[in-house]
N, CA, C and O atoms as a GROMACS GRO file, in nm:
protein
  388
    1UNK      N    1  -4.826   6.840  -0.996
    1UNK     CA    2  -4.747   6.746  -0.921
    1UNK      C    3  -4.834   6.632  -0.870
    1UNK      O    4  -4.790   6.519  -0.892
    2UNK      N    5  -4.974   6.644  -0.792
    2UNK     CA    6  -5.021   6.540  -0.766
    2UNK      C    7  -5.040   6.455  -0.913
    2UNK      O    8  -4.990   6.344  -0.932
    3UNK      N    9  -5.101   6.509  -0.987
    3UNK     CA   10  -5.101   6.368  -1.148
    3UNK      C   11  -5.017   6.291  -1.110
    3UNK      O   12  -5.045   6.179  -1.066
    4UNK      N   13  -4.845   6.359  -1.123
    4UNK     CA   14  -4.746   6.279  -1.144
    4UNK      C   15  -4.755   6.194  -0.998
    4UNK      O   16  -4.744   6.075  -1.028
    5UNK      N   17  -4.770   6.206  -0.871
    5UNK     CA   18  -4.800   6.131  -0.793
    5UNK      C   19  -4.915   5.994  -0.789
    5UNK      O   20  -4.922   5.884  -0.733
    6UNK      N   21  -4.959   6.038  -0.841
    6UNK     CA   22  -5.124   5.925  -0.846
    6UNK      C   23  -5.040   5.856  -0.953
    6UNK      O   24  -4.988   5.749  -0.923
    7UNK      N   25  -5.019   5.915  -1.102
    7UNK     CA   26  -4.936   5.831  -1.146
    7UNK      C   27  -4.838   5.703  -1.129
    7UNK      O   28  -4.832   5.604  -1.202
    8UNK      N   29  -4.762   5.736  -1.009
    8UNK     CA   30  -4.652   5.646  -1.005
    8UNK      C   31  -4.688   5.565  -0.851
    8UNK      O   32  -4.611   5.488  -0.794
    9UNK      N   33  -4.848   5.610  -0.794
    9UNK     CA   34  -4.860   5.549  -0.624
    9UNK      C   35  -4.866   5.449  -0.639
    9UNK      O   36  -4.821   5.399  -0.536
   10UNK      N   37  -4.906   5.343  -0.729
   10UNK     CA   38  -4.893   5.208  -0.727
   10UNK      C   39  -4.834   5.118  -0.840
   10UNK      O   40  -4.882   5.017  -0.893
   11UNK      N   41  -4.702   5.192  -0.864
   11UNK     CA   42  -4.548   5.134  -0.920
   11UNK      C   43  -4.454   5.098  -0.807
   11UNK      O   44  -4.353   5.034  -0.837
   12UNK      N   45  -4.474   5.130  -0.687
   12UNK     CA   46  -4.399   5.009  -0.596
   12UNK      C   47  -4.424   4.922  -0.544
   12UNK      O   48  -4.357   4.822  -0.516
   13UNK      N   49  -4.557   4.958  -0.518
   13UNK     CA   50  -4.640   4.825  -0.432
   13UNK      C   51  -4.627   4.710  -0.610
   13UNK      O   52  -4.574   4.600  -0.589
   14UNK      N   53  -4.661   4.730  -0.727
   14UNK     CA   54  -4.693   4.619  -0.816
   14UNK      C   55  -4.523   4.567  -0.825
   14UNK      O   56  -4.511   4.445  -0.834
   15UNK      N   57  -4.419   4.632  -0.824
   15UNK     CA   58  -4.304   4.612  -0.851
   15UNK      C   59  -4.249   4.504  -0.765
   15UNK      O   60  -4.175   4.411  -0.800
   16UNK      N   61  -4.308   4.536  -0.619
   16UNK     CA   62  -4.279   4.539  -0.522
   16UNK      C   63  -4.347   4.370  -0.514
   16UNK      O   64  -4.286   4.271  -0.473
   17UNK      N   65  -4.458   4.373  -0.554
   17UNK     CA   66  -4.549   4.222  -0.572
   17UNK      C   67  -4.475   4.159  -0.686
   17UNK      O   68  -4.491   4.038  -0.671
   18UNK      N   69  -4.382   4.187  -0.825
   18UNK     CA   70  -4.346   4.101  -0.898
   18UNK      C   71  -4.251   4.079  -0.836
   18UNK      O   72  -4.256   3.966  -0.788
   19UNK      N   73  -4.134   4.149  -0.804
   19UNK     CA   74  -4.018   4.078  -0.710
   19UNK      C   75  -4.062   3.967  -0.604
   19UNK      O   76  -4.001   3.860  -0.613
   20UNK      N   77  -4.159   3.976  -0.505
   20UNK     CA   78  -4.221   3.892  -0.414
   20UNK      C   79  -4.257   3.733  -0.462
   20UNK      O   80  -4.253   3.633  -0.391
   21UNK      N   81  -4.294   3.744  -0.615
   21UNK     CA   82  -4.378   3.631  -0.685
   21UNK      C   83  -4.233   3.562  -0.746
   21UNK      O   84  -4.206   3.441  -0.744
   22UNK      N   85  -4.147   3.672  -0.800
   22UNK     CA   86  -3.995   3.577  -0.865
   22UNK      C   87  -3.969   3.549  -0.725
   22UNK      O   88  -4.030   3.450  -0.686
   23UNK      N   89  -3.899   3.604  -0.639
   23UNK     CA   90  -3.839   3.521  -0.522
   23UNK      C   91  -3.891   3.428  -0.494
   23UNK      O   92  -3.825   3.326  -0.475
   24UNK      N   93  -4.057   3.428  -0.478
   24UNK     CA   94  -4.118   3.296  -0.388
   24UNK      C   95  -4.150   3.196  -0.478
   24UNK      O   96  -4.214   3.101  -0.432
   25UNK      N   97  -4.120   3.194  -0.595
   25UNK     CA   98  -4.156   3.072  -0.664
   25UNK      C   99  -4.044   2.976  -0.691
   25UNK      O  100  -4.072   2.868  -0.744
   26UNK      N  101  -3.919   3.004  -0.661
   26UNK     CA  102  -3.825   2.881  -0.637
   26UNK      C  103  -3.852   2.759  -0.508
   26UNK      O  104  -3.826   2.639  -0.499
   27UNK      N  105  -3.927   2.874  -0.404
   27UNK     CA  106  -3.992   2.753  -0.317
   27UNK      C  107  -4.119   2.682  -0.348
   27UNK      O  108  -4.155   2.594  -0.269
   28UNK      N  109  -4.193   2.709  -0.456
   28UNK     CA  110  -4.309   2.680  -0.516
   28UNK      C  111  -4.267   2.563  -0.603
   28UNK      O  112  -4.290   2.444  -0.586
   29UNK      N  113  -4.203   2.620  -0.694
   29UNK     CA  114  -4.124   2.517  -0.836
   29UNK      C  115  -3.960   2.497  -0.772
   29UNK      O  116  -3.899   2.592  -0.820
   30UNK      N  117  -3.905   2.450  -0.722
   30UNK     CA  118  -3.715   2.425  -0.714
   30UNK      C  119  -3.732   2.428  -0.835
   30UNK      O  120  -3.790   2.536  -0.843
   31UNK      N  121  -3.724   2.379  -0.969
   31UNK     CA  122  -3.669   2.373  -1.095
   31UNK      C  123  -3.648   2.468  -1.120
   31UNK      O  124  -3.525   2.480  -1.118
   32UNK      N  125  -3.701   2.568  -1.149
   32UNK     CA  126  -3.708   2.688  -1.182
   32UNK      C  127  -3.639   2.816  -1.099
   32UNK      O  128  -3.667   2.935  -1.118
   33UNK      N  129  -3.529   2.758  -0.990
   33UNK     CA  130  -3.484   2.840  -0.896
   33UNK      C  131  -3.354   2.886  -1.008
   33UNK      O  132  -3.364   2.987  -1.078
   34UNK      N  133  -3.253   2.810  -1.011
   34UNK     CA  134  -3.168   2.850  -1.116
   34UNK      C  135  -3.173   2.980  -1.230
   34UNK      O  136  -3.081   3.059  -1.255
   35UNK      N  137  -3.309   2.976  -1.288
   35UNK     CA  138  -3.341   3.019  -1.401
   35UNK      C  139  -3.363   3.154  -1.350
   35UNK      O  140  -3.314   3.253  -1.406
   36UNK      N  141  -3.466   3.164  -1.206
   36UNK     CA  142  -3.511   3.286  -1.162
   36UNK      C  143  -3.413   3.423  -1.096
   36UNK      O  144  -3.435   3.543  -1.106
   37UNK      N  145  -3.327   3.369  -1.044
   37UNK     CA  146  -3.256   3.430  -0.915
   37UNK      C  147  -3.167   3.544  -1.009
   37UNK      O  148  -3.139   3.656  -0.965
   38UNK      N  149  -3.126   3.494  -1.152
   38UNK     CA  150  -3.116   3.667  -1.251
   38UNK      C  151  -3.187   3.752  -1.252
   38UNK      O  152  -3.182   3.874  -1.250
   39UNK      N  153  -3.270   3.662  -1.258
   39UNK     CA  154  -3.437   3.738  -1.353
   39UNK      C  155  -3.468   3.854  -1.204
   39UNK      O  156  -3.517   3.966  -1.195
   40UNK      N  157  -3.424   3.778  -1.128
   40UNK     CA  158  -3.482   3.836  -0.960
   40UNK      C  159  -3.387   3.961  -0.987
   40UNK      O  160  -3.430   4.072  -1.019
   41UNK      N  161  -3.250   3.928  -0.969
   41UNK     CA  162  -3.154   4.020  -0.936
   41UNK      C  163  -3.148   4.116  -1.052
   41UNK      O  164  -3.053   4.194  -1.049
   42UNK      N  165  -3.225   4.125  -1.146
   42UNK     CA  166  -3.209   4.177  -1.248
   42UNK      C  167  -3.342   4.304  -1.211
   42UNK      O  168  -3.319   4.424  -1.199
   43UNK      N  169  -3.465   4.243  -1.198
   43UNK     CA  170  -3.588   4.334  -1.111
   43UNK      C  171  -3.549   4.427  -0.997
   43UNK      O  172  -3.601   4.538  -1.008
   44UNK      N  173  -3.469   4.413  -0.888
   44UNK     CA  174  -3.400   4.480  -0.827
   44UNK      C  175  -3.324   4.517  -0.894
   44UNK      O  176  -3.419   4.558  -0.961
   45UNK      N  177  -3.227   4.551  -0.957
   45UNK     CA  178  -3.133   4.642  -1.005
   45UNK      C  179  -3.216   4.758  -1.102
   45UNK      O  180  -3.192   4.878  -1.089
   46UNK      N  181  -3.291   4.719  -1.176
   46UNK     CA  182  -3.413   4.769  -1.235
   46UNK      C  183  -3.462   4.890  -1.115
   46UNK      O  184  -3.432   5.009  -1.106
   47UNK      N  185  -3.538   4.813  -1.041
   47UNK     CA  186  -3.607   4.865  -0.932
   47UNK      C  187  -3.529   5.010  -0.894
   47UNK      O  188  -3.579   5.123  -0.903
   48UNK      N  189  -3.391   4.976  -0.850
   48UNK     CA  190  -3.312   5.061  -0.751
   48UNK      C  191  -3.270   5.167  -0.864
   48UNK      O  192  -3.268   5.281  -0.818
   49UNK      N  193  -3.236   5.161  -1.001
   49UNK     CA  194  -3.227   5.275  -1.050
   49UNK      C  195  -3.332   5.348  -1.098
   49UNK      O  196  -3.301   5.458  -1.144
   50UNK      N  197  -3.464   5.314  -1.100
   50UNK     CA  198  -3.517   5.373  -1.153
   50UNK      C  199  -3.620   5.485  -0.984
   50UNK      O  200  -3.708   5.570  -0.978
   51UNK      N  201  -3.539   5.415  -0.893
   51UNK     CA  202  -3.572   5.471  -0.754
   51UNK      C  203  -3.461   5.575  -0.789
   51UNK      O  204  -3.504   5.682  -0.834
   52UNK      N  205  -3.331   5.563  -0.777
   52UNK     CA  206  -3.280   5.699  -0.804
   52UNK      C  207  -3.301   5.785  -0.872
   52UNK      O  208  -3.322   5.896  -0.823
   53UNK      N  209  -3.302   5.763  -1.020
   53UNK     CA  210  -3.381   5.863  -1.111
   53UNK      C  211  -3.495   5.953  -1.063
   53UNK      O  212  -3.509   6.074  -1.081
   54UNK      N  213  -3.556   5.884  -1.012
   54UNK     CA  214  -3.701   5.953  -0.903
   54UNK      C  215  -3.628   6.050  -0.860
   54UNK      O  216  -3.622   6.168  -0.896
   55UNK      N  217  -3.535   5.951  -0.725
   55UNK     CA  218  -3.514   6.094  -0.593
   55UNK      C  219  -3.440   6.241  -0.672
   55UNK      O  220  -3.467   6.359  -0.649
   56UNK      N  221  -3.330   6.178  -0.780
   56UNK     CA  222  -3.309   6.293  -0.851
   56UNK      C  223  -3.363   6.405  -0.946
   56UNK      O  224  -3.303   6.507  -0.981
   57UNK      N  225  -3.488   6.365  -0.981
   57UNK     CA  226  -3.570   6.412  -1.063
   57UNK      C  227  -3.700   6.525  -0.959
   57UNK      O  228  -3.766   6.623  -0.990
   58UNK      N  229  -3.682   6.421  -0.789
   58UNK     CA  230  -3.762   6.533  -0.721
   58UNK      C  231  -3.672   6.618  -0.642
   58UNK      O  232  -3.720   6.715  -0.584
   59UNK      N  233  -3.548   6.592  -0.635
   59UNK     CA  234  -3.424   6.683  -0.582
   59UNK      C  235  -3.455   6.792  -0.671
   59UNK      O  236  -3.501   6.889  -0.610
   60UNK      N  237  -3.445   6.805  -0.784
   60UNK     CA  238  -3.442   6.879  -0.932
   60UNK      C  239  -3.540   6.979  -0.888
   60UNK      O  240  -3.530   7.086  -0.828
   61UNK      N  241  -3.633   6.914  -0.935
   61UNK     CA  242  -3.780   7.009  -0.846
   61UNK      C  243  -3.813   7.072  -0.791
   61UNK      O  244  -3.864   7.183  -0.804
   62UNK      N  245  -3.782   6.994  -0.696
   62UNK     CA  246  -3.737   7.084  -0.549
   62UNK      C  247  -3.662   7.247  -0.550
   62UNK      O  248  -3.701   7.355  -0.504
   63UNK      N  249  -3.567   7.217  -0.607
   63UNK     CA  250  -3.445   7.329  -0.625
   63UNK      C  251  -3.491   7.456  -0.698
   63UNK      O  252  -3.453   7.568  -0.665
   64UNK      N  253  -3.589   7.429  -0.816
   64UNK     CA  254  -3.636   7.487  -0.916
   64UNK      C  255  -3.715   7.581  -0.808
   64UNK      O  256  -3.696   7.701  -0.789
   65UNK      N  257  -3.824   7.483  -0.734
   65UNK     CA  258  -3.942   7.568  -0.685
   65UNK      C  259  -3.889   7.642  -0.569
   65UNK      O  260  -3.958   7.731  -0.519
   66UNK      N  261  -3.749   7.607  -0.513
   66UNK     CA  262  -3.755   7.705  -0.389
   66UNK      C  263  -3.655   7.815  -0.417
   66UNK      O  264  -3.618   7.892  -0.328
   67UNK      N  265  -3.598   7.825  -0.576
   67UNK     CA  266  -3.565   7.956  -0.655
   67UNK      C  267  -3.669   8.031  -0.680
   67UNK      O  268  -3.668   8.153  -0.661
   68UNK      N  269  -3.808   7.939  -0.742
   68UNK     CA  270  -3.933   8.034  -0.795
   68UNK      C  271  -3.926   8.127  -0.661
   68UNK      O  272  -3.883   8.239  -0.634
   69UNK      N  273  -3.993   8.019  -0.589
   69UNK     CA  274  -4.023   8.109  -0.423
   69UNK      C  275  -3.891   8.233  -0.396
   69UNK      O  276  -3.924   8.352  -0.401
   70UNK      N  277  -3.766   8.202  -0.372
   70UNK     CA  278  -3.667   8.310  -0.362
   70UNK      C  279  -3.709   8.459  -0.461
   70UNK      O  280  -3.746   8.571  -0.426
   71UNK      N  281  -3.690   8.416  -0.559
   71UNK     CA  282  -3.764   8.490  -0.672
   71UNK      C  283  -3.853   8.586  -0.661
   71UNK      O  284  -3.820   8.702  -0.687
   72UNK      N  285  -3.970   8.556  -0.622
   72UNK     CA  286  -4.094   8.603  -0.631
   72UNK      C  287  -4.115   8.696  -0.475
   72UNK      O  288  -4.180   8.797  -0.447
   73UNK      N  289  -4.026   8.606  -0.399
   73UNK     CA  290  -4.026   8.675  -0.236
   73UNK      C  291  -3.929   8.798  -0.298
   73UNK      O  292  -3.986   8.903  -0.265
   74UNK      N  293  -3.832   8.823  -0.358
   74UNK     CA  294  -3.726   8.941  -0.380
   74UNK      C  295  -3.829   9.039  -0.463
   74UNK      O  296  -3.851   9.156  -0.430
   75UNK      N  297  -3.879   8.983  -0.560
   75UNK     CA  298  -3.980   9.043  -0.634
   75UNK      C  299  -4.094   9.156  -0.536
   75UNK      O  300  -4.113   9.277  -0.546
   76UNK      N  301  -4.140   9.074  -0.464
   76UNK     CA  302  -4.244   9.116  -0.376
   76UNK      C  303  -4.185   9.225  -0.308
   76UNK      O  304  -4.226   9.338  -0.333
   77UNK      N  305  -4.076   9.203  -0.206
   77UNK     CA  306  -4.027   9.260  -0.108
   77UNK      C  307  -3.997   9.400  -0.196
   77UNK      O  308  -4.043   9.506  -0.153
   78UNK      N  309  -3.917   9.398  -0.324
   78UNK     CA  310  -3.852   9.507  -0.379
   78UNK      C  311  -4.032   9.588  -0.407
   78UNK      O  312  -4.046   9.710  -0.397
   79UNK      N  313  -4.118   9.519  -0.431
   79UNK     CA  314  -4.252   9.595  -0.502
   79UNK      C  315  -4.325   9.666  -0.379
   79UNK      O  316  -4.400   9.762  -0.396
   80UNK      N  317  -4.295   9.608  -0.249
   80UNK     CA  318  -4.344   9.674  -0.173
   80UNK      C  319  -4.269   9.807  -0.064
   80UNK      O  320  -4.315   9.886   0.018
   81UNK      N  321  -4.107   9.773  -0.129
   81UNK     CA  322  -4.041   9.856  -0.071
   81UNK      C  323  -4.075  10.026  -0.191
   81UNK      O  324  -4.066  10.143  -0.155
   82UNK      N  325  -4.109   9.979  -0.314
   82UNK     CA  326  -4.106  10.104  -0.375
   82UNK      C  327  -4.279  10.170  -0.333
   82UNK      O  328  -4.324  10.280  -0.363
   83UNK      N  329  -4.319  10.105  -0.288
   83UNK     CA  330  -4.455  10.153  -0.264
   83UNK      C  331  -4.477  10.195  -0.106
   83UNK      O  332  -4.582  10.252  -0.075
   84UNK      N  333  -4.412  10.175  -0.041
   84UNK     CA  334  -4.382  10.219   0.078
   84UNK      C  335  -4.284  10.324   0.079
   84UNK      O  336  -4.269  10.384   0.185
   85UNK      N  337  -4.210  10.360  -0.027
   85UNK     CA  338  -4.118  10.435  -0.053
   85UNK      C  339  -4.193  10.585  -0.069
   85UNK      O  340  -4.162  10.691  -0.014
   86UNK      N  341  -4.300  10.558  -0.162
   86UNK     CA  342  -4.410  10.674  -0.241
   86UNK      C  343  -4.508  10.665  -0.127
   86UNK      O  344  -4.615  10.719  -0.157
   87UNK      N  345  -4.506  10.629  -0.041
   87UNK     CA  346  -4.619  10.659   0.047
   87UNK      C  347  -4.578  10.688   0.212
   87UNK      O  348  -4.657  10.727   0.298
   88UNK      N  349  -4.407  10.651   0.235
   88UNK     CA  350  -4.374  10.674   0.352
   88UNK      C  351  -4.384  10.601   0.450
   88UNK      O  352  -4.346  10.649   0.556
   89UNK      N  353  -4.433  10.468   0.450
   89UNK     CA  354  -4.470  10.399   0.511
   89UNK      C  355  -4.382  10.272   0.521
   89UNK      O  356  -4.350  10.206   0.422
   90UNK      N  357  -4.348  10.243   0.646
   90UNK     CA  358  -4.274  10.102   0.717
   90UNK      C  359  -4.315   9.997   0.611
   90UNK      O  360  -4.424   9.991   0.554
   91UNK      N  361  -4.189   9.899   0.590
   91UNK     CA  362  -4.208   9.790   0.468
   91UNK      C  363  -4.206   9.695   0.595
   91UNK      O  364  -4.123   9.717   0.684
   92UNK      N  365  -4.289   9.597   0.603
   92UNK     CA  366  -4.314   9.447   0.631
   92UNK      C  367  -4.344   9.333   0.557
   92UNK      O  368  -4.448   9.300   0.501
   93UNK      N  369  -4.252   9.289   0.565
   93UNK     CA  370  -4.244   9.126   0.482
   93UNK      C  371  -4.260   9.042   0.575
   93UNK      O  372  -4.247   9.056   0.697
   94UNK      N  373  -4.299   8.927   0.495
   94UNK     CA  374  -4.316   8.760   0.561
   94UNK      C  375  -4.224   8.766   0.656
   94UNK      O  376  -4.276   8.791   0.765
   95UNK      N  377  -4.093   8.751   0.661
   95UNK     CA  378  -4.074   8.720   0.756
   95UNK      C  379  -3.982   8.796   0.900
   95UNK      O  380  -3.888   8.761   0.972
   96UNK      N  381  -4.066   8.907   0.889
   96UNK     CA  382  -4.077   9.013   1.029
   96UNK      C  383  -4.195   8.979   1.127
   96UNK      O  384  -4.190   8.991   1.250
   97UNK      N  385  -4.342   8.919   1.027
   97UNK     CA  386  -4.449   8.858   1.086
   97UNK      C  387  -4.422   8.774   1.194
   97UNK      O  388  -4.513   8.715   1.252
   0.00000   0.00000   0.00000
């Protein structure tokens, strides 16, 4: 997961600087205001879905890993209940601690 983080840490800030450079250059060049303000609104729309795709892709994730965890906690709990079973002994899990 961090890769994919370092990966994408400076895709908003640069995104974030080309939108900044289309907006501010109609006050730089007027001629060129006409031409830009698609091109602009087009970078934002860009921008904003590919921001959702994200949040849904780490929603996704998310969901996956806190099944693993469910998972592995039922796993555990059942492995230590049979071994406490053969030995007589009180089962304590995480979260009795």
């Amino acid at each position: 997961m961090a890769l994919f983080d370092n990966a994408l840490k400076g895709l908003g800030v640069t995104a974030l600087v080309g939108v900044g450079v289309v907006l501010a250059a109609p006050l730089l060049f007027p001629a060129t205001a006409p031409a830009l303000r698609p091109l602009a609104k087009g970078l934002i729309k860009g921008y904003l879905a590919v921001a959702d795709r994200m949040k849904e892709a780490m929603a996704e994730a998310g969901e996956q890993l806190s099944d693993l965890v469910a998972e592995a906690r039922a796993e555990y709990t059942a492995g230590a209940a049979v071994s406490a079973a053969t030995t007589d002994q009180r089962i304590s899990t995480p979260s009795e601690t």
